[in-house]
VMD Tcl script that builds the backbone (N, CA, C; Angstrom):
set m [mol new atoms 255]
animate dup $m
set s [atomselect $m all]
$s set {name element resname resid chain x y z} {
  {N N UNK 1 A 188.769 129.480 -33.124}
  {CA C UNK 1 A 189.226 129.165 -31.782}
  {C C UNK 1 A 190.071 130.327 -31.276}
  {N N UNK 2 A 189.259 131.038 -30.852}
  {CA C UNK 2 A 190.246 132.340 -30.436}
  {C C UNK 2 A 189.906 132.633 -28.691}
  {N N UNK 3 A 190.019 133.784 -28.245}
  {CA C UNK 3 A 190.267 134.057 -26.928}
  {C C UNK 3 A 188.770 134.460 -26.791}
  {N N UNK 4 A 187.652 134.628 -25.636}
  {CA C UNK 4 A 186.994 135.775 -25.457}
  {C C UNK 4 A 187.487 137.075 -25.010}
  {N N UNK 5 A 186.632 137.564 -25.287}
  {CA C UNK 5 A 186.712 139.381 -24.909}
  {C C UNK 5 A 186.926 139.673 -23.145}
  {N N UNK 6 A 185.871 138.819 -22.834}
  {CA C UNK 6 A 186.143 138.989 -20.872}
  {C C UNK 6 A 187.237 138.352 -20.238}
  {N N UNK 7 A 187.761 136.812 -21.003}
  {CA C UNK 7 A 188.527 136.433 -21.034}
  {C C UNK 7 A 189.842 136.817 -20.786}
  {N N UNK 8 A 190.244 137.504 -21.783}
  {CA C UNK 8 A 191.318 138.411 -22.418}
  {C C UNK 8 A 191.662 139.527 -21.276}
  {N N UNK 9 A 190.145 140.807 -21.233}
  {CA C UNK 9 A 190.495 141.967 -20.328}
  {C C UNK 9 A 190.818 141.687 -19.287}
  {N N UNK 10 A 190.312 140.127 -18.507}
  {CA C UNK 10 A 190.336 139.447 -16.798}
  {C C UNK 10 A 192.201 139.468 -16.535}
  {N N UNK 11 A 192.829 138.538 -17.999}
  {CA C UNK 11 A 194.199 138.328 -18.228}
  {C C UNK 11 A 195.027 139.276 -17.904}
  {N N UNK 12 A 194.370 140.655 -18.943}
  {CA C UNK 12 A 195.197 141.601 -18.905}
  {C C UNK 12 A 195.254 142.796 -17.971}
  {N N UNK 13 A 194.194 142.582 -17.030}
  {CA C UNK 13 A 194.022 143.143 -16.051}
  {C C UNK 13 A 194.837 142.475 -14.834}
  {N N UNK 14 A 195.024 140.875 -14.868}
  {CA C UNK 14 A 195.931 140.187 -13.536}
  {C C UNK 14 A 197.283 140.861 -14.222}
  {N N UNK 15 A 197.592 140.924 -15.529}
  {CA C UNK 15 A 199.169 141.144 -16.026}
  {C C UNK 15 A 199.348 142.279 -15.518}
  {N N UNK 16 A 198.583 143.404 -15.722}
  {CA C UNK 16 A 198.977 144.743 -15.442}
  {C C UNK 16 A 198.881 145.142 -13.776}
  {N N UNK 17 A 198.028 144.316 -12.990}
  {CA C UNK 17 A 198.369 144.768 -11.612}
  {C C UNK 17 A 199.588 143.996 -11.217}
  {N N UNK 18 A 200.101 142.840 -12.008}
  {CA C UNK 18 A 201.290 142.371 -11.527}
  {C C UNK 18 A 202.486 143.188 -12.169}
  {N N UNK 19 A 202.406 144.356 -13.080}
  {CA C UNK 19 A 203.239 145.161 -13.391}
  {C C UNK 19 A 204.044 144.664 -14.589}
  {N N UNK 20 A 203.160 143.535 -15.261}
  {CA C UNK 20 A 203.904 142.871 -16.407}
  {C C UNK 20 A 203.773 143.568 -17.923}
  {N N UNK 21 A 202.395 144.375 -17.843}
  {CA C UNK 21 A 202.201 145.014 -19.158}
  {C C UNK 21 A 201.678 146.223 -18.593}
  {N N UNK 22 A 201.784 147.344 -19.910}
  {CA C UNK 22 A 200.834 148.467 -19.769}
  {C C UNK 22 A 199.916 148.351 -20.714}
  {N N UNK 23 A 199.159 149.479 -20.091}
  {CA C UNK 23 A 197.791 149.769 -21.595}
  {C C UNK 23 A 197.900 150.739 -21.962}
  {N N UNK 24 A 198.410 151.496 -23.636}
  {CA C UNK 24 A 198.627 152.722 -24.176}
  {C C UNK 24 A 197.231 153.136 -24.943}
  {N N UNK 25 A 196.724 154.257 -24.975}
  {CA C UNK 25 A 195.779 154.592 -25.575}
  {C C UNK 25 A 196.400 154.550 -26.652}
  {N N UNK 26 A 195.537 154.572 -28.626}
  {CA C UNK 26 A 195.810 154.698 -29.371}
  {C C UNK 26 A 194.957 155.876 -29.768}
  {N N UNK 27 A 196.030 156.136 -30.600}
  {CA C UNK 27 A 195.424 157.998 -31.138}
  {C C UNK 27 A 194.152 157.694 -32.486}
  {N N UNK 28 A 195.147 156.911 -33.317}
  {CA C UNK 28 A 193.882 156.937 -34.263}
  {C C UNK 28 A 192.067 156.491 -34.200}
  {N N UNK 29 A 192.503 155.552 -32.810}
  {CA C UNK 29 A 190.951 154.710 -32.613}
  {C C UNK 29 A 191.126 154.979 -31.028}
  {N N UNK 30 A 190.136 155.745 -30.497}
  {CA C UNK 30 A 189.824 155.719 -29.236}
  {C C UNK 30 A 189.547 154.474 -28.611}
  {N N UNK 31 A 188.604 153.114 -29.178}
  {CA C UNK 31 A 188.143 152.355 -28.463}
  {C C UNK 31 A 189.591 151.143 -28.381}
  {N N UNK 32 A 190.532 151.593 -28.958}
  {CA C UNK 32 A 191.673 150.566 -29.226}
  {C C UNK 32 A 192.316 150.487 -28.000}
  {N N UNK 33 A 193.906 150.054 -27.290}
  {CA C UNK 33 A 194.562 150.199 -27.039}
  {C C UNK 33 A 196.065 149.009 -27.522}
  {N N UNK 34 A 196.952 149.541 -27.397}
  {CA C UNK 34 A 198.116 149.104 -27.241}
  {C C UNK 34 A 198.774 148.365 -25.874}
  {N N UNK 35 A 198.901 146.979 -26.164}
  {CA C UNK 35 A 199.602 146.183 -24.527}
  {C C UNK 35 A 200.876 146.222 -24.903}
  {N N UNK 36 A 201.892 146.903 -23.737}
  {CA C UNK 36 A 202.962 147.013 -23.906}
  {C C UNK 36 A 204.115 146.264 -22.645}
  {N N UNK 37 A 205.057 145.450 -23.294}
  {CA C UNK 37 A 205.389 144.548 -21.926}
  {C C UNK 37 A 206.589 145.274 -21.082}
  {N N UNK 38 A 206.041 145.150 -20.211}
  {CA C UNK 38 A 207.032 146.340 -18.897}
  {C C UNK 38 A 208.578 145.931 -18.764}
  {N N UNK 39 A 209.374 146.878 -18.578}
  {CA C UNK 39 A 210.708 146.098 -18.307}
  {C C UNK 39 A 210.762 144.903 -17.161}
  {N N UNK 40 A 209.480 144.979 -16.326}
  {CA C UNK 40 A 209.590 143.855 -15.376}
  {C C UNK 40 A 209.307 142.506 -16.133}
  {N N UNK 41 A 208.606 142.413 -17.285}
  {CA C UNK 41 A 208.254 141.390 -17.889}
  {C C UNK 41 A 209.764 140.693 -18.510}
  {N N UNK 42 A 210.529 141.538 -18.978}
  {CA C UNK 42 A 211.323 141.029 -19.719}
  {C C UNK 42 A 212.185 140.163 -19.178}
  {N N UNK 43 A 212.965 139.861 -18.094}
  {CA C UNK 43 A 213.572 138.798 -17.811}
  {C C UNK 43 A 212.437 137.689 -17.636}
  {N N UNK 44 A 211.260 137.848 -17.010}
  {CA C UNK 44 A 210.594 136.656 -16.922}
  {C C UNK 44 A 210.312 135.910 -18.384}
  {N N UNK 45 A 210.291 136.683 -19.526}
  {CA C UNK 45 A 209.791 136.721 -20.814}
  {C C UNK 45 A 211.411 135.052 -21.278}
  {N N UNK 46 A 212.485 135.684 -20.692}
  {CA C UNK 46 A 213.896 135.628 -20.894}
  {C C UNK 46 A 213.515 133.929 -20.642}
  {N N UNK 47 A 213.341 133.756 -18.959}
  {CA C UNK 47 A 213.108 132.902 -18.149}
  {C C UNK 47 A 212.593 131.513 -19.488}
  {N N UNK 48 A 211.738 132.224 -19.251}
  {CA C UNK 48 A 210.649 131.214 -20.162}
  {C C UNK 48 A 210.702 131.029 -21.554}
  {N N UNK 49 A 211.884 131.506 -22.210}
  {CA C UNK 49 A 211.986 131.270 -23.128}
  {C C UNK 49 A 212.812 129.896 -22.822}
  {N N UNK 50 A 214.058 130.354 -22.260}
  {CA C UNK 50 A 215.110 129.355 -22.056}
  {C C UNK 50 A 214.007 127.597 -21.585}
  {N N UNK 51 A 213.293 127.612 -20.605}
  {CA C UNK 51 A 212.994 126.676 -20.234}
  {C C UNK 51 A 212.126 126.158 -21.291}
  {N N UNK 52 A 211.053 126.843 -22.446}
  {CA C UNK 52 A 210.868 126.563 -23.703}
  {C C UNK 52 A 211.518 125.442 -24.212}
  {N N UNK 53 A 213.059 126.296 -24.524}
  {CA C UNK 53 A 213.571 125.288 -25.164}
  {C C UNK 53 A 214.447 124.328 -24.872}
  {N N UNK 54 A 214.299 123.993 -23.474}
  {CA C UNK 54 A 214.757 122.916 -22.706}
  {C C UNK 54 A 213.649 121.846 -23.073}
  {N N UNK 55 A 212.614 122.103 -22.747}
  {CA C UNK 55 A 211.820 121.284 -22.881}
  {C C UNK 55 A 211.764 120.824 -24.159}
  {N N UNK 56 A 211.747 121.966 -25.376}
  {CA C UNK 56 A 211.368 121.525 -26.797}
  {C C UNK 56 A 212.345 120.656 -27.027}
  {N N UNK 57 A 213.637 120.490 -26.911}
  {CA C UNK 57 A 214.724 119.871 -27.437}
  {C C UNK 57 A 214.351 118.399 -26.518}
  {N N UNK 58 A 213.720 118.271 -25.535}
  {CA C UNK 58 A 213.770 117.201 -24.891}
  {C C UNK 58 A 212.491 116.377 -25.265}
  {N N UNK 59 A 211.412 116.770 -26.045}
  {CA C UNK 59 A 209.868 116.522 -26.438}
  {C C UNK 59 A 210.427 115.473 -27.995}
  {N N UNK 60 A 211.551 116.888 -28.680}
  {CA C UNK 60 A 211.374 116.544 -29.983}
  {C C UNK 60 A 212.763 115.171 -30.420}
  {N N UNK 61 A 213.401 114.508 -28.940}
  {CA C UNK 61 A 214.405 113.828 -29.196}
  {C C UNK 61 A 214.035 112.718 -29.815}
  {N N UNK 62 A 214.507 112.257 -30.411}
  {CA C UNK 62 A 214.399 110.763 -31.159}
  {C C UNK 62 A 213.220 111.011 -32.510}
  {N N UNK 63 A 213.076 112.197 -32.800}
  {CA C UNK 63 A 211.811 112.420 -34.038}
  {C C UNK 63 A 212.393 113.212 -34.564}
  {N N UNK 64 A 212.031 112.329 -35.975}
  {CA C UNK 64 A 212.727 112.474 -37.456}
  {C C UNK 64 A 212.136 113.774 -37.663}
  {N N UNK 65 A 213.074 114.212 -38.529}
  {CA C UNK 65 A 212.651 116.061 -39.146}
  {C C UNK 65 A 211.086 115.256 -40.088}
  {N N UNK 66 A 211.240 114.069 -40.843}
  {CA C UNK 66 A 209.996 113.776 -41.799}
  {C C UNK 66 A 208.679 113.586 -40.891}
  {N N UNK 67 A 209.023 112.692 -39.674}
  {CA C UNK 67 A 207.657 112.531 -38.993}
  {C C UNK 67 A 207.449 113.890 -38.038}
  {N N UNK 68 A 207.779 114.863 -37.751}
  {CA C UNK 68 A 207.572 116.134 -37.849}
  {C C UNK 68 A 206.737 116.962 -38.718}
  {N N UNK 69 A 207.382 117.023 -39.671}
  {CA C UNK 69 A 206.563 117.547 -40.940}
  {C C UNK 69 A 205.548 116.309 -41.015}
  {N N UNK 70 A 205.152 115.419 -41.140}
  {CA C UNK 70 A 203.866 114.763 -41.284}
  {C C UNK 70 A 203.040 114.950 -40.122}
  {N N UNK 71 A 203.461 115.041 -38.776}
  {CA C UNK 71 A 202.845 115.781 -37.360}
  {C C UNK 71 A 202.011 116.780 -37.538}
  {N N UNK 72 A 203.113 118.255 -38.532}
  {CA C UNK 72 A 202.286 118.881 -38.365}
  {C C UNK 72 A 201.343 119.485 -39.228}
  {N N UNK 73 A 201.580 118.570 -40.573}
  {CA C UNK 73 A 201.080 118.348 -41.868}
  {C C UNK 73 A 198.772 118.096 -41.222}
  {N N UNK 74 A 198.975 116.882 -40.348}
  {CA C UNK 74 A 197.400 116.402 -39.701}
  {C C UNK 74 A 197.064 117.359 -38.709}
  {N N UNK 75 A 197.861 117.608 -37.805}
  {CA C UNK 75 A 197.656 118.929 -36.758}
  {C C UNK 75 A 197.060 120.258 -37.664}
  {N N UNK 76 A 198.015 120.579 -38.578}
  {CA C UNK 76 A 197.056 121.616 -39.632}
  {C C UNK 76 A 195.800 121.178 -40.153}
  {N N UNK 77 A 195.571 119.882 -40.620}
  {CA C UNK 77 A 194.067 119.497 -41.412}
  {C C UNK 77 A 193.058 119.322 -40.520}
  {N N UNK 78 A 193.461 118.904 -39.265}
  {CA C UNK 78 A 192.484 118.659 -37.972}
  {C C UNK 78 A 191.959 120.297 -37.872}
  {N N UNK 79 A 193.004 121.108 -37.543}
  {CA C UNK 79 A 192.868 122.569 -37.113}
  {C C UNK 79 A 191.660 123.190 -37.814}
  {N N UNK 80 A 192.115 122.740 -39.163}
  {CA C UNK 80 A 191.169 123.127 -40.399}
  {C C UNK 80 A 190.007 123.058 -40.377}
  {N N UNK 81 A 189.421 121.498 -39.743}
  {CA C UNK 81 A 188.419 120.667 -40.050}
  {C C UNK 81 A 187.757 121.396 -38.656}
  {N N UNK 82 A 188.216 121.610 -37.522}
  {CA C UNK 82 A 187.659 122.253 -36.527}
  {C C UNK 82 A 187.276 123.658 -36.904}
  {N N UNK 83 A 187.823 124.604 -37.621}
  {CA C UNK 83 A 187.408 126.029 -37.537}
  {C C UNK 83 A 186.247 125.615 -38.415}
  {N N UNK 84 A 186.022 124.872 -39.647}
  {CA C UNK 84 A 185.015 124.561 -40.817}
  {C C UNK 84 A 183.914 124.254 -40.258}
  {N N UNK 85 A 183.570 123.653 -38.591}
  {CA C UNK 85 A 182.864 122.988 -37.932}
  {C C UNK 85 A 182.226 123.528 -37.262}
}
mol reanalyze $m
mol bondsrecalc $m
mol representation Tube
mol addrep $m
């Protein structure tokens, strides 16, 4: 379960005309590059962290650290059972 390829370049093509990332050539592999996140990214990066964990602390209230770990104990075997599939 991963990203496509057109997918991905469409993404990183809206990020970079919005001035959120660059694209660095890499020396050792021509067909490579490096995405690098612009100083404009970084407060938004900031932004969204904070509201992250507003939310996480508000998702995970009233659930036990054990039914957690058993959460994500089936979330992993499901995950599993999907890539096997």
């Amino acid at each position: 379960m991963g990203v496509e390829g057109p997918t991905l370049a469409r993404l990183l093509d809206s990020l970079e005309k919005q001035g959120l990332v660059q694209r660095q050539a890499v020396v050792e592999d021509r067909r490579a590059k490096k995405i690098l996140l612009s100083d404009t990214a970084l407060p938004l990066i900031e932004k969204i962290e904070t509201i992250a964990n507003v939310l996480r602390i508000e998702l995970f209230e009233g659930v036990s650290e054990e039914d957690l770990r058993v959460s994500m104990r089936v979330h992993s075997q499901i995950l599993a059972n999907l890539e096997r599939s």
